[in-house]
N, C-alpha and C positions, 0 to 999 in steps of 0.2 A: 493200381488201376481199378477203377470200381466198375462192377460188373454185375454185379446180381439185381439188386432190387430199388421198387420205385419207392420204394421207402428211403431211400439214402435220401438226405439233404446234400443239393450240388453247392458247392462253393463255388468261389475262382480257383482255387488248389488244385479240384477234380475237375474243373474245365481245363485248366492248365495241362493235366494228365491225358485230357480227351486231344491237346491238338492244339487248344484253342486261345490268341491271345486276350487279352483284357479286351481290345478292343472290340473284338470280333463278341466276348462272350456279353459284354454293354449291349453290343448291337442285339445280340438272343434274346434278352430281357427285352429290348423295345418293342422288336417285335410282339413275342409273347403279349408284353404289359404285365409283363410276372417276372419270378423267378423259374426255370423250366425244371420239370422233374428229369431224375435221369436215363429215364427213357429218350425223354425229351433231347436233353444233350446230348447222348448218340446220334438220335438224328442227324442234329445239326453240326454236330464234330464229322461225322463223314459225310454230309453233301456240302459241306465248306473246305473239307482238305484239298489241297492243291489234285490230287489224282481226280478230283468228280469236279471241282468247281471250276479250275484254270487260272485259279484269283493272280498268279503271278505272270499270266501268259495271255491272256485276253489282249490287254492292251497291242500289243506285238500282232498279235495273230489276224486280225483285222486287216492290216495292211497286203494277208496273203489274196491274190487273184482266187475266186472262187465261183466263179460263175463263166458257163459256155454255152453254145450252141447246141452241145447233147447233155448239159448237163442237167438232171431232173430235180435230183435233190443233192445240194451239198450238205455243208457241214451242222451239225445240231441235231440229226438224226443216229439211230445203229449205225449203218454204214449209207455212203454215200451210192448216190445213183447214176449212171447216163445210158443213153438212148444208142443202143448199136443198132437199129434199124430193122425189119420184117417186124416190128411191132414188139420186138425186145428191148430189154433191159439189162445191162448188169449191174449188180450193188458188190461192190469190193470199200476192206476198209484193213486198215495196219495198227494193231495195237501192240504197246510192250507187256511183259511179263518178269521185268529184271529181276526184282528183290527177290519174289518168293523162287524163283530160279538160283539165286543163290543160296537161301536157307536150306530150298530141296530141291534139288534142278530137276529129279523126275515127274514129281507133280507141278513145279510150277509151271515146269513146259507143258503138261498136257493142260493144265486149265487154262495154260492161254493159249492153246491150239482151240480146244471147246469152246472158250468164249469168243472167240473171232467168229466161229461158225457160228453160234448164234446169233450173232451181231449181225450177220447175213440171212438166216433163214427168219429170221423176226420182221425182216423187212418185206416176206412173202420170197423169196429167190431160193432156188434151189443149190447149197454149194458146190461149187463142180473142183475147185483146184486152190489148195493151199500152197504159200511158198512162207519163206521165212529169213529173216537177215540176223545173223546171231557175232556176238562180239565173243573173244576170251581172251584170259591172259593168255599167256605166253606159253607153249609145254613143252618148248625144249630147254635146257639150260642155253643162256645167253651173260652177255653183261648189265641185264637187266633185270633177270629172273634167275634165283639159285632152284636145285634140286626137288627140296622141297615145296617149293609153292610151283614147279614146274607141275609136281605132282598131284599136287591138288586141283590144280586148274584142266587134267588129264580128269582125273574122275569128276568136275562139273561138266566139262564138254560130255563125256559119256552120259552120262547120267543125264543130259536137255536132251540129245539124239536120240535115246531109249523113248523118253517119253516123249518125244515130236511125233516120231516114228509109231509107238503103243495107239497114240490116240487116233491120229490120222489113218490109220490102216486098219483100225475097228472100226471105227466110225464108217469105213465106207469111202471116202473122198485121195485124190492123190494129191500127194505131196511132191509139187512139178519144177522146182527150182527156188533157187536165194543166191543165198552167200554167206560166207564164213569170212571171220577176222582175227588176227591173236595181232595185243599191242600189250604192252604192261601195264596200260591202266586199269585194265580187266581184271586184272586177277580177284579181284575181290569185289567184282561188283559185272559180272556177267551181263551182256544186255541179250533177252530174247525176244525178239520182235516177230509176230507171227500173222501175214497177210490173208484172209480168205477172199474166194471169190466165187458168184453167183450168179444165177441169171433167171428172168422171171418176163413172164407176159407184161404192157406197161400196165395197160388197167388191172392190174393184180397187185402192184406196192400196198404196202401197208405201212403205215404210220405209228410212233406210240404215242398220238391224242384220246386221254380218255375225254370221250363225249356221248351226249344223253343221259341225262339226269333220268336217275331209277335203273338206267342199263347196270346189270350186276357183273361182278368183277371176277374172276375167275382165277385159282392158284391153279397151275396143273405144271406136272414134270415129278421129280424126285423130293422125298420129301427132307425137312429143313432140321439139321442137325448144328452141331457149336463150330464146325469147322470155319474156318476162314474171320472170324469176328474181328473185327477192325480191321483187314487186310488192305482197305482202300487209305482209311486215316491214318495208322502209324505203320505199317508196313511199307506202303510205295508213295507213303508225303515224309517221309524224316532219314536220314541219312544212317547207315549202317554204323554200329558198333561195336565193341568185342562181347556185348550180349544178345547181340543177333539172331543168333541161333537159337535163342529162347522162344524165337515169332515165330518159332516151327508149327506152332499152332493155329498161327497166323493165313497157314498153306491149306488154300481146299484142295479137295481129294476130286480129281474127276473118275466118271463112269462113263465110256466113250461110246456104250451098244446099248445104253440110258440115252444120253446123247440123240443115238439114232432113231429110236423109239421117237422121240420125241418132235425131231424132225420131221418124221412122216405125220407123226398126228397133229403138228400146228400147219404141214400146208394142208392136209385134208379138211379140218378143221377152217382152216379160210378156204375153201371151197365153196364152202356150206352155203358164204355167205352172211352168217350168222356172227361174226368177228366183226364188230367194228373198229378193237385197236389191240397191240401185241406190245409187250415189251421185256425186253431178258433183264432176269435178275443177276447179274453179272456185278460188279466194283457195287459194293454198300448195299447188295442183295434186297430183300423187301420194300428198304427203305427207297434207295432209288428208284427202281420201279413204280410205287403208287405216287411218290411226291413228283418225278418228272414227266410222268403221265398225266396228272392232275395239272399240273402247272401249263404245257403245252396244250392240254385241251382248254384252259381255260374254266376248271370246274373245282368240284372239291371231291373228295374223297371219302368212305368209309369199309372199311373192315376190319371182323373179329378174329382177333388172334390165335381163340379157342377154336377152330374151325380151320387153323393152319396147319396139314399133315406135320408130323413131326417125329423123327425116329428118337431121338432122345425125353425122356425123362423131368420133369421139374426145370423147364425154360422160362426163363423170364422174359418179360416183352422188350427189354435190354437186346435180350440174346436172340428170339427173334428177330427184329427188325433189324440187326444187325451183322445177323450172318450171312455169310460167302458161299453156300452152301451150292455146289452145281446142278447143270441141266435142269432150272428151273424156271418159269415164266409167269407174266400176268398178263390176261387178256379181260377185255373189257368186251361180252357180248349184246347182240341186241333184245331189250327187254321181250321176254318170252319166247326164245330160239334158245335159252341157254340148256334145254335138253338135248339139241342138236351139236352143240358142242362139249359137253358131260361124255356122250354115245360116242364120240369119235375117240375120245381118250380113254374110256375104259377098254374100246376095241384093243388097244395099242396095248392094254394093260398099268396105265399110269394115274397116277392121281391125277381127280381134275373136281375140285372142289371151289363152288359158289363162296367167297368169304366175305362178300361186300356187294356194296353198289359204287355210280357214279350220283354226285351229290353236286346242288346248288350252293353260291356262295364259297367258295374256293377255300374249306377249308376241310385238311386232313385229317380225320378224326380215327383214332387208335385205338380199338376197344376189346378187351379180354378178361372173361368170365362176368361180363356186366359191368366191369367198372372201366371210365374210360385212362387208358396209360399215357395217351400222347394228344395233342389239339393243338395243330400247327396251322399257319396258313400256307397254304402249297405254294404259292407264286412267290412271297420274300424267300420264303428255302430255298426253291430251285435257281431263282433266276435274280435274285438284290443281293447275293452273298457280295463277303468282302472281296473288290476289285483293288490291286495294289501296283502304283506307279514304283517299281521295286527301284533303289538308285544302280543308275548305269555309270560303270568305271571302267576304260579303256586298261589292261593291262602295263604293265612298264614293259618299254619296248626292249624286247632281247637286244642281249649284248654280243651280237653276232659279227666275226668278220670269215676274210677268208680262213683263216685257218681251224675256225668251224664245219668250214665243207668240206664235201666230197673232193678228193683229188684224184683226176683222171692217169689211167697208167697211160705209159708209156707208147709213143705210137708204133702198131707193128704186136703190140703184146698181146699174146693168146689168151682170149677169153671166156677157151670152151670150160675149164673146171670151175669158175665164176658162174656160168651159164647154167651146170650140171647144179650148182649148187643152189642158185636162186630157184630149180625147175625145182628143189626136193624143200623148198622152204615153205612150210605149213600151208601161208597165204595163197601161195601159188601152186602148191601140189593136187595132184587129183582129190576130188571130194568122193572118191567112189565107197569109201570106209562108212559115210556120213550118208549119200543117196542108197545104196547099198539096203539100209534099213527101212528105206521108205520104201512103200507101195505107189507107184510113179503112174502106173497106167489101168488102175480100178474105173470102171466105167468108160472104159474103152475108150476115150475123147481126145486123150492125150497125142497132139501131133510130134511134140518135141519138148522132152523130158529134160534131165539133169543132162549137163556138154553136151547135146545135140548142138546147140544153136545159141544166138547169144542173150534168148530171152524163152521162158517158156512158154508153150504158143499148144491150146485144146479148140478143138474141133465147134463148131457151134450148130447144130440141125435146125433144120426149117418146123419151125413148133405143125405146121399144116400139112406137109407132106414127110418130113424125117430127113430130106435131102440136106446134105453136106456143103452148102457151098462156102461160107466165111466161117473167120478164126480169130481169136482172142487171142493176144501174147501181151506177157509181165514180166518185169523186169522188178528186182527191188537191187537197190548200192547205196552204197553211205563212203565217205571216205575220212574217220573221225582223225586220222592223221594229219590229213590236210587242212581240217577245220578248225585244228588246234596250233596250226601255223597261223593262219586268216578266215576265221569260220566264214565269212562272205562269201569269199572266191570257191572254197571249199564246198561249200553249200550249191552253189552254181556248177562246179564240175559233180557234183552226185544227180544233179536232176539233170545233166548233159550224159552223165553214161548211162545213168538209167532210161531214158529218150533214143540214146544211139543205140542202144541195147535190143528195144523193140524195132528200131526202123530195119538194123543188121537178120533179124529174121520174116522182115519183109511187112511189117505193120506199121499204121501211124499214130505215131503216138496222141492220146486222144484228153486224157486226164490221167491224175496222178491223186495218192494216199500218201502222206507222212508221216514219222513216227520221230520224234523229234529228243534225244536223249543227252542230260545234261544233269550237273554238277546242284549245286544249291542254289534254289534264285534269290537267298538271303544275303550273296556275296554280289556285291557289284559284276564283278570281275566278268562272274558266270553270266549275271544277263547283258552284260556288253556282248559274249558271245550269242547269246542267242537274238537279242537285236540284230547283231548283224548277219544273223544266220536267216533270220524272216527276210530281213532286205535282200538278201543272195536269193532266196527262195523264191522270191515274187520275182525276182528281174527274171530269173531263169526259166520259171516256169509260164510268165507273160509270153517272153520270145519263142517261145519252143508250140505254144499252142497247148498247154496242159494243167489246165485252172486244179487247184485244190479243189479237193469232195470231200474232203475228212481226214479225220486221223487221231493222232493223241500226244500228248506231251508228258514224258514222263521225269521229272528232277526229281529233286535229292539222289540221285547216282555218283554218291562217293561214300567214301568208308576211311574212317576214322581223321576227316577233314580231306582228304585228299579228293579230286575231282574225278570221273574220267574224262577223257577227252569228247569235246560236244561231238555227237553223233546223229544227223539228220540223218535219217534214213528216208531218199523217196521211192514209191513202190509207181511203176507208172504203168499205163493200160491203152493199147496200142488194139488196131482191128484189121484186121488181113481180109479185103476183099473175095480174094479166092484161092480157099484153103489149102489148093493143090501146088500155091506157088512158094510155098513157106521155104523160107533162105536157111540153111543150116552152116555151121562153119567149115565143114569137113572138106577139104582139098581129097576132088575125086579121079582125073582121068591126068594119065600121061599126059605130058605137053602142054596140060592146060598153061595160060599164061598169070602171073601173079602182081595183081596192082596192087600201088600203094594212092588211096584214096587219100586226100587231105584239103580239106574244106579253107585252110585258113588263106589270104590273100595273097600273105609270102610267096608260098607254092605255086599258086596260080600267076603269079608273075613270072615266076621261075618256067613255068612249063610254057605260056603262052606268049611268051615273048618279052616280056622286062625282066633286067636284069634278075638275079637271084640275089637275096639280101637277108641276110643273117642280124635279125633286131632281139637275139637272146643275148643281150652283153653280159648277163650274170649267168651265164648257162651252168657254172658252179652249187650256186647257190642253190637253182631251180630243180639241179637235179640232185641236192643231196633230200629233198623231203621224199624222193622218189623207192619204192620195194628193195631194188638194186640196192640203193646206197642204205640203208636200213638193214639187208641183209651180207652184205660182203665187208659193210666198213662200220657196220652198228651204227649210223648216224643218222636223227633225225632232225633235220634243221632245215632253215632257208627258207625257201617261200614255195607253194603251190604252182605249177605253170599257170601262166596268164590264160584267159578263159576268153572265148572270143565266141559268142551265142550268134550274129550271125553264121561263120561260119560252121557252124553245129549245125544250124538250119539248111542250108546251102546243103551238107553231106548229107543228114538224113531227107531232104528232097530228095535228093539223086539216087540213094539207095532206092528208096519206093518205086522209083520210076521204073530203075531198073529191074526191081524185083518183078514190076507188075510185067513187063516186058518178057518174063524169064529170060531175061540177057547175062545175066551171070550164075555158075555156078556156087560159089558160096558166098560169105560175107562174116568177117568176126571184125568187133574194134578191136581196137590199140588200147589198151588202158593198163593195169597193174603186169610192171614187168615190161611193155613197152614193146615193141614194133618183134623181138627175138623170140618172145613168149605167144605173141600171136600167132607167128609164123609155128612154133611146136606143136602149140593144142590143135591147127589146125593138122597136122599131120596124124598126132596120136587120135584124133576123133574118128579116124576113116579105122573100118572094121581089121582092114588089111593094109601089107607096110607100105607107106605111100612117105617119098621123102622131099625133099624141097635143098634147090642152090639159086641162092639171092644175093642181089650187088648192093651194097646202100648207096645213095649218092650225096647224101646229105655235108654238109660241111661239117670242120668240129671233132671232137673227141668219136674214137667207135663207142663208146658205151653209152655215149650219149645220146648216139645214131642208132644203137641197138637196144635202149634200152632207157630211152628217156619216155616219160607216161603224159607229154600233150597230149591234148585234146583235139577232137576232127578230124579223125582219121580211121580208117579202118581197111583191112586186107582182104580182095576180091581178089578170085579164081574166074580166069575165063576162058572159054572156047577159043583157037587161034580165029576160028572164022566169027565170030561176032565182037574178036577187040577190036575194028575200027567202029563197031555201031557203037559198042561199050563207052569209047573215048569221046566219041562225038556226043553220046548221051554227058556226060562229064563235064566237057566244056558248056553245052548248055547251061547248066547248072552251078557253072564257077568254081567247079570239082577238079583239084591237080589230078590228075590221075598217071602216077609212072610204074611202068616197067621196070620191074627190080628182080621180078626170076621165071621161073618156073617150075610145076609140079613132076614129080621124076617116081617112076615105079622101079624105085630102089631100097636100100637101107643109110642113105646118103643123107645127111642134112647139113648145111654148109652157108657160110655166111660168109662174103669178100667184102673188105671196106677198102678203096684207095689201090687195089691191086692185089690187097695180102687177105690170106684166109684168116678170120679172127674168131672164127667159131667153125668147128672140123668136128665131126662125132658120128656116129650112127643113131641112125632113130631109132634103134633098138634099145640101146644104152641111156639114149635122154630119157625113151620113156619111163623105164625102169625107175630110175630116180625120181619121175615124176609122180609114177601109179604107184609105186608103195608105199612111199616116205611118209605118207600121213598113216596109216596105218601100222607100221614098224615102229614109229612112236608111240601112238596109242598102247602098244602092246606092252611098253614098260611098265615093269609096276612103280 
C-alpha cells in the first residue's frame, strides 16, 4: 500500500490497493480531467468506500420512513433530531464500531463510544446518556464453539466492556442500558454498536454547512498523528482475514478527558455565536470533514496543511488527510469573530488553529508548504460517488422438516432444571458483570438505569426554571438470529421490541436510530437479506409511529468468507410526559394481581367472548428458532413467530394509558426466553425476596406456554383494587388481559400448566443461577 508521498505515480495497481475498482478509479480521472495524485486517491478511496459513501446501500435505504411530526432533522446530518417539546430538542444517533473492536476491542470500543458523542455534541446538544447493542461469539463451550475460540471470544467481550466502560465514565456521561448477544457467527467478527444521546435548545442546532466565502476554517481538538489511516476504506469496507491483525494500526487510540475538554469548548464556542458551521472528524478524519462540509454548504474549500497541529514528525499530506486521529473537529467561523472562538479553546487548553477559509466555486483545494497536494471538486466527492444496484439473490430455501425441530417433552414433565438452565444461559443471565463497570447515574438524571425497567428512561429539566417534569426512554434490540431465518419478519420483531420496550416504561415511542450489520454486499445472497431487512424496517417502523433520523450501515462483517448473521439493530426514543410516572418491571407488594397483556386478536377473542383458536399449526417449527430451543436442544431452525404490528400498536396504546393513569404497578415484555423468564427478572428486580405462583392457560405444549417468544405481550402487576379499572382500560384498547397469578412475599416461584406444577424452585436458587452465571464464566481463563 502506498502511503508516503505525492511523488508516487498512481496507477490502477495502487488504486486497486486503495479500495478502488476500475470503474470507480475511470470515474476519479473524469472528474479530476487528470490523472489524481496520491494524495488525491486517498481522498477519494475513503469518501467512496462503502463505510463513508453507502454506494451499496443507498438504493435500499430510501425506501426507509423518515420523516415526522417531531422530526427536525433526519438522516444526512451527525446525528439525527426531534422536537420533545418546552422548546427542546434531542439529537440521538447509533453507530458501529465492529472491525477495529476486533483487532483491538479496547480501543475500538472506546472510539466508538467518542465518536457517537461527537456526532451528538457537533450538532450543538449536550450528551446526556449512552447505551450500546454489542453481539459475540459464543464463551461457553457448546456444539458450536470448542474451548479455544470460547476463550478468545471471553477476552474480546472483556476487552469492548473495559473500554465502553473507560471512555463513558471519564468522559463524564452514563452509560444507561443495551443489550448483549453470543451466537457463533461472532466469534470472529464482534459487532459493537454504540448509541448516544443529547438534548439542546431548538434554535441552538448546528449544521456541518460550510458557508460564507472568506469565513475561515478552524482545526481545534487534539492534535493529528498516523493513528487510524485508512480505517474508514480498508478497515470497516473489506471483510476480515487471517492478516487482520496487521490493521492494528488501522485502530485510533481515544483520550476520553480530551474528549471532554473539548465538548465544553465547542458548546461555549457556539455560544458565542460566532460558529457558523461544526463538524467531527470522525470515519476519513480531515478528509471527510472539509469535503462534506463544502459539499453540503454548497461552496469550496481551502486549507494549509502546514498550519495542522501535529504531534508526529515528517507527515505527508497522504497521511494527513487521512488520518483517524481522535477528538478532533472543524469549524467554519464568521469572518472576523474568529478571535472569539481561538479564546474559547485556548481557555479549555486545546488547539484551535485558523487553517483555511470558505471558498467560491466548489472546489477543495489542499495546500502544504506552498505547493498545492490535492484540487478536488467537493460536490462529485461527496455526493456523485459510485451508486451500485448490487444483484439481489433469494437464498436456497432450507431443507427443513419436522425432524429439524424442536420436540416438545412430554406432558406433565418437570421443567424446573430446563428453566434453571436457560435463567444461567449467557443471553439471558444477569448483565450486572457488564453494567457493573459502567457509571449508570453521573449527572444525576438517570430515572432508570440497567434491569430497572424495560428501557432506559433520564430525567429531562425545564431549560427555564430547572423543574423536572418529563422523561426520555431508549431502548436498542436486534435479533440477528431471527433475521437469519427471515430477515423481514426479523427486522419487524426488533423495531416491535424495541417500541414495546419504551411503551413497558411508560413512554411513546416517538423515533427511532439504526445500525444495520451485515455480511458482504458483493454476494447477492447478503443484499437479498438486507432488502428484505429495509422492507421489514419501513413496514414496522410506519405502523408503530417511529420514522428513521439516522444511523449507519456497516458490511463486510465476515471473516474469512463466512457472514455473520444480518443484524439490524433499532435504537428507539420514546417521551414520558411525567417523569414521576416511569413503569419499572419490578413486582412490588403482596397480593398484587399478575396480568398477561396480549395485544394480538386471538386472545381477544378468547377473553371477550369468541371462541379461543389456536392458528400456530407449526407451533414446532416456530418455537425451535426461539432461546429455549437454542439453548436446551442446541437448535436453531424454523421460522421467526408471525409478527402482527397492529397488535403491537393496540399493546403499547394500552400501556401509555395506563401508565399515564398510574393504574398499574409494573410492566416488562415477553420477549427472549418467553412468558417464564419475564415472570423471574421481574422477581429478581425487587431489592427484596418477592416471589410469584402463575397458572398458564394457554393451549399446547407447557414450554411453549412458558417459553415461547411471541410478540404483544407483556406482564402487568396490579393492585387488587384497580384490576377491574385495569381490565376495563384493556378491553378498550383490544388488550386480552388474564389473570394468571399473583405476587407472594415468599421465596416461592411456581408455575402450573393443565393442573400440574412444571416449574417449582425457590427464587432464591433461580436467582443465583441467574446473577452469577455470566460472571463465573467470565472468570475462566
Amino acid at each position: 500500500m502506498a502511503t508516503a508521498s505525492t511523488e508516487i505515480r498512481v496507477t490502477p495497481e495502487i488504486a486497486a490497493e486503495h479500495g478502488l475498482t476500475a470503474d470507480e478509479y475511470a470515474r476519479v480521472k473524469q472528474i479530476l480531467g487528470r490523472e489524481p495524485n496520491i494524495t488525491e486517491l486517498g481522498i477519494f478511496s475513503v469518501m467512496w468506500s462503502e463505510h463513508c459513501s453507502y454506494k451499496s446501500s443507498k438504493v435500499h435505504l430510501k425506501r426507509l420512513p423518515t420523516r415526522g411530526k417531531l422530526v427536525m432533522q433526519g438522516p444526512g446530518e451527525n446525528a439525527g433530531v426531534v422536537d420533545i417539546g418546552d422548546g427542546l430538542v434531542a439529537a440521538f444517533k447509533i453507530e458501529s464500531h465492529n472491525h477495529p473492536s476486533y483487532v483491538e476491542p479496547f480501543q475500538g470500543a472506546t472510539t466508538g463510544v467518542g465518536g457517537i458523542l461527537r456526532d451528538i455534541f457537533t450538532m450543538g446538544a449536550r450528551p446526556i446518556a449512552v447505551l450500546d447493542s454489542l453481539r459475540f461469539g459464543e464463551i461457553t463451550l457448546s456444539k458450536y464453539t470448542g474451548e479455544e475460540e470460547a476463550a478468545k471470544n471471553r477476552r474480546i467481550l472483556d476487552g469492548v466492556i473495559r473500554g465502553i466502560g473507560s471512555y463513558g465514565n471519564c468522559f463524564g456521561v452514563p452509560t444507561i442500558g443495551g443489550e448483549v448477544g453470543f451466537e457463533p457467527c461472532y466469534s470472529h467478527n464482534p459487532l459493537v454498536n454504540a448509541l448516544a444521546l443529547g438534548i439542546a435548545k431548538k434554535e441552538e442546532i448546528f449544521l456541518a454547512k460550510a458557508k460564507g466565502i472568506g469565513n475561515p476554517v478552524i482545526y481545534v481538538g487534539a492534535k493529528t498523528g498516523r493513528d487510524g489511516i485508512h480505517g474508514a476504506s480498508l478497515l470497516a469496507s473489506a471483510e476480515f482475514t487471517e492478516e487482520s491483525k496487521q490493521k492494528r494500526p488501522n485502530v485510533q487510540v481515544g483520550d476520553p478527558f480530551m474528549e471532554k475538554l473539548l465538548l465544553e469548548a465547542c458548546l461555549e464556542a457556539m455560544q458565542t455565536g460566532a460558529v457558523v458551521a461544526i463538524q467531527d472528524m470522525g470515519a476519513a478524519g480531515l478528509t471527510c470533514s472539509t469535503m462534506e462540509m463544502a459539499s453540503r454548504g454548497g461552496t469550496g474549500i481551502e486549507i494549509d496543511l502546514a498550519k495542522v497541529p501535529q504531534r508526529e514528525t515528517g507527515m505527508t499530506p497522504y497521511e494527513i488527510m487521512l488520518s483517524e486521529s481522535q477528538e478532533r473537529m472543524l469549524l467554519v467561523a464568521g469572518k472576523g469573530r474568529e478571535h472569539e472562538v481561538l479564546a474559547v479553546f485556548k481557555k479549555w487548553g486545546l488547539d484551535a488553529v485558523v487553517v483555511g477559509q470558505v471558498t467560491e466555486g466548489g472546489i477543495a483545494r489542499i495546500n502544504n508548504n506552498g505547493r498545492v497536494a490535492a484540487e478536488i471538486p467537493s460536490h462529485p466527492l461527496a455526493e456523485e460517488g459510485p451508486v451500485y444496484h448490487r444483484p439481489i439473490a433469494a437464498p436456497a430455501p432450507r431443507k427443513e422438516t419436522a425432524a429439524d425441530w424442536f420436540v416438545f417433552a412430554a406432558e406433565g414433565t418437570d421443567l424446573t432444571q430446563n428453566f434453571v438452565k436457560l435463567l444461567a444461559s449467557p443471553a439471558i443471565a444477569s448483565k450486572r458483570w457488564i453494567t457493573e463497570q459502567y457509571d449508570t447515574s453521573v449527572r444525576t438524571n438517570t430515572l432508570a438505569g440497567p434491569g430497572a425497567s424495560d428501557a432506559a428512561v433520564v430525567r429531562i429539566k425545564d431549560p427555564k426554571t430547572g423543574v423536572v417534569k418529563r422523561a426520555l426512554a431508549l431502548s436498542t434490540d436486534g435479533n440477528g438470529r431471527w433475521c437469519q431465518l427471515n430477515p423481514r419478519v426479523g427486522a419487524m420483531h426488533a423495531v416491535a421490541e424495541a417500541a414495546r420496550n419504551v411503551a413497558c416504561s411508560g413512554a411513546r415511542p416517538i423515533a427511532a436510530t439504526n445500525c444495520l450489520n451485515f455480511g458482504s454486499p458483493e454476494k447477492p445472497e447478503v443484499m437479498w437479506q438486507f432488502s428484505e431487512t429495509i422492507d421489514g424496517l419501513a413496514e414496522a417502523c410506519t405502523a408503530l409511529g417511529t420514522p428513521i433520523t439516522g444511523g449507519n450501515v456497516s458490511f463486510y462483517n465476515e471473516t474469512l468468507g463466512k457472514s455473520i448473521y444480518p443484524t439490524p439493530v433499532l435504537g428507539v426514543l420514546g417521551i414520558l410526559d411525567d417523569a414521576s410516572r416511569v413503569l419499572k418491571m419490578t413486582f412490588r407488594d403482596e397480593g398484587d394481581v399478575i396480568l398477561l397483556f396480549d395485544g394480538s386478536h386471538a386472545a381477544v377473542g378468547a377473553i371477550f367472548g369468541s371462541p379461543w383458536s389456536d392458528a400456530r399449526a407449526n407451533l414446532a417449527r416456530d418455537f425451535s428458532s426461539s432461546q429455549y430451543s437454542k439453548t436446551i436442544a442446541a437448535i436453531i431452525a424454523g421460522e421467526p413467530p408471525a409478527i402482527d404490528l397492529a397488535a403491537e400498536k393496540r399493546l403499547i396504546d394500552c400501556l401509555l394509558a395506563l401508565s399515564a393513569e398510574g393504574a398499574v404497578q409494573s410492566a416488562h415484555d415477553i420477549s427472549d426466553g418467553g412468558l417464564a423468564v419475564t415472570l423471574a427478572e421481574s422477581c429478581f428486580a425487587s431489592s427484596s425476596v418477592v416471589g410469584a405462583q402463575v397458572k398458564l392457560l394457554e393451549e399446547g405444549p407447557a414450554e411453549a406456554a412458558a417459553f415461547g417468544e411471541r410478540g404483544a405481550r407483556a406482564v402487568v402487576s396490579v393492585t387488587p383494587s384497580k384490576l377491574a379499572a385495569v381490565l376495563d382500560t384493556a378491553r378498550q384498547y383490544k388488550v386480552a388481559a388474564r389473570q394468571i397469578g399473583q405476587v407472594t412475599r415468599s421465596d416461592a416461584f411456581g408455575i402450573e400448566y393443565k393442573g400440574r406444577a412444571v416449574i417449582d424452585s425457590s427464587v432464591l436458587t433461580l436467582r443465583d443461577a441467574w446473577a452469577h452465571s455470566l460472571e463465573r464464566t467470565l472468570a475462566q481463563k
